[in-house]
N, C-alpha and C positions, 0 to 999 in steps of 0.2 A: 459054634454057629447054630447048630439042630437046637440046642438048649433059649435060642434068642429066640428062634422061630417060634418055639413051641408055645417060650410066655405071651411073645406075640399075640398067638391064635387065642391064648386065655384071656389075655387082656380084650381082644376083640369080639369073642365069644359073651364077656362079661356087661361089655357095652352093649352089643345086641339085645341080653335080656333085659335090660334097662326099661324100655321101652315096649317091655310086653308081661303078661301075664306067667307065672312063672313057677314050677316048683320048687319049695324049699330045703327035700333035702336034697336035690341037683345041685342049686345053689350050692349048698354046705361043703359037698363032695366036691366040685369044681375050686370054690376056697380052698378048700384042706388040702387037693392035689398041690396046688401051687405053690402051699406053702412047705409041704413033706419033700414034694419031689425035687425044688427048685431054692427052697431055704428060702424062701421068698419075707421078708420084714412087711408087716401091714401099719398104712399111715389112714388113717380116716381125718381128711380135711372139712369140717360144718363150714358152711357158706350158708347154709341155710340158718344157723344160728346165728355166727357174727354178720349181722346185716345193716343197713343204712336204718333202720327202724329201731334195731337194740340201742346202737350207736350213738343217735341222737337223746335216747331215751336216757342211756344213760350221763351223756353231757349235760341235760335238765335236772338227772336227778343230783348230777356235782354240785352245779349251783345251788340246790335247795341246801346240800349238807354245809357245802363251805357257809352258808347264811346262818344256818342252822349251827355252826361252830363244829357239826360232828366232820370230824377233818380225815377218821378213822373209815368212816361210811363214804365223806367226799373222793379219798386217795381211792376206794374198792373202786370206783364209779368213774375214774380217772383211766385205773386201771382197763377195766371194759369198755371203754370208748377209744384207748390206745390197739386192745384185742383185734375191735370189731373196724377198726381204720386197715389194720395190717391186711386182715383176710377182704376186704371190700378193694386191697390196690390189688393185690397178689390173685383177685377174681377180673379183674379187668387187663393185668399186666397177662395173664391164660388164655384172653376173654373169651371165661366161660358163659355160657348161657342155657346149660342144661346138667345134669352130673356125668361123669364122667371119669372112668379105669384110665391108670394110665403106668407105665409099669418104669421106673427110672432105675436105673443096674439093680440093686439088692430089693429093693422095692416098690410095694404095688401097691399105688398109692388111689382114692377113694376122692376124689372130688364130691360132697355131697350137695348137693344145692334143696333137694326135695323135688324136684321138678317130672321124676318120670315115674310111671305106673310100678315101676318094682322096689325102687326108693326105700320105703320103708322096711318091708321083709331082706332087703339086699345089707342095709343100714345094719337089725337087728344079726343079722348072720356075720359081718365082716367085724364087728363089734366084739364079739364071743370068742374071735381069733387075733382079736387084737394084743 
């Protein structure tokens, strides 16, 4: 139980600095704890990439291949609109609306959306421990 608590507080620690200005190798050190201390598995899920915009873009660009006969380029583009469907239900089945730690038994998984001031440096760090 002390072991639950503990990821807890990191998981909640992690979501605080989400939304604020932040040092990076705190960050790092805070990452590393969790994953030495506790064998923690890291999942980084892009929301920010597979989005209603990739999605659609890439269902146009099928059409053009399948027209086009390139059927190698149309299935790629098939492909990324099936991607970008999966993460756009699995964001609304969470509904999320900002990013977001969340830590499920072995792992500390990474909701990325883009959406808070530390996003990016948080992204680049949890990425290098992936």
């Amino acid at each position: 139980m002390e072991a639950i608590d503990a990821i807890n507080n990191i998981v909640s620690e992690l979501n605080d600095i989400l939304d604020s200005v932040i040092d990076g190798q705190y960050i790092q050190e805070l990452l590393e704890y969790a994953q030495n201390r506790y064998s923690l598995r890291f999942i980084f899920v892009d929301f920010e990439f597979y989005n209603e915009v990739r999605r659609e873009n890439a269902r146009q660009r099928k059409i053009v291949g399948v027209k086009a006969q390139n059927f190698e380029f149309a299935a790629s583009q098939r492909y990324l609109e099936k991607e970008c469907q999966k993460y756009i239900e699995l964001k609304a089945e969470l509904n999320l609306e900002k990013s977001t730690f969340f830590c499920d038994e072995a792992y500390l998984v990474y909701c990325y959306l883009g959406t808070e001031k530390a996003d990016k440096q948080l992204k680049e760090r949890f990425l290098k421990l992936v």
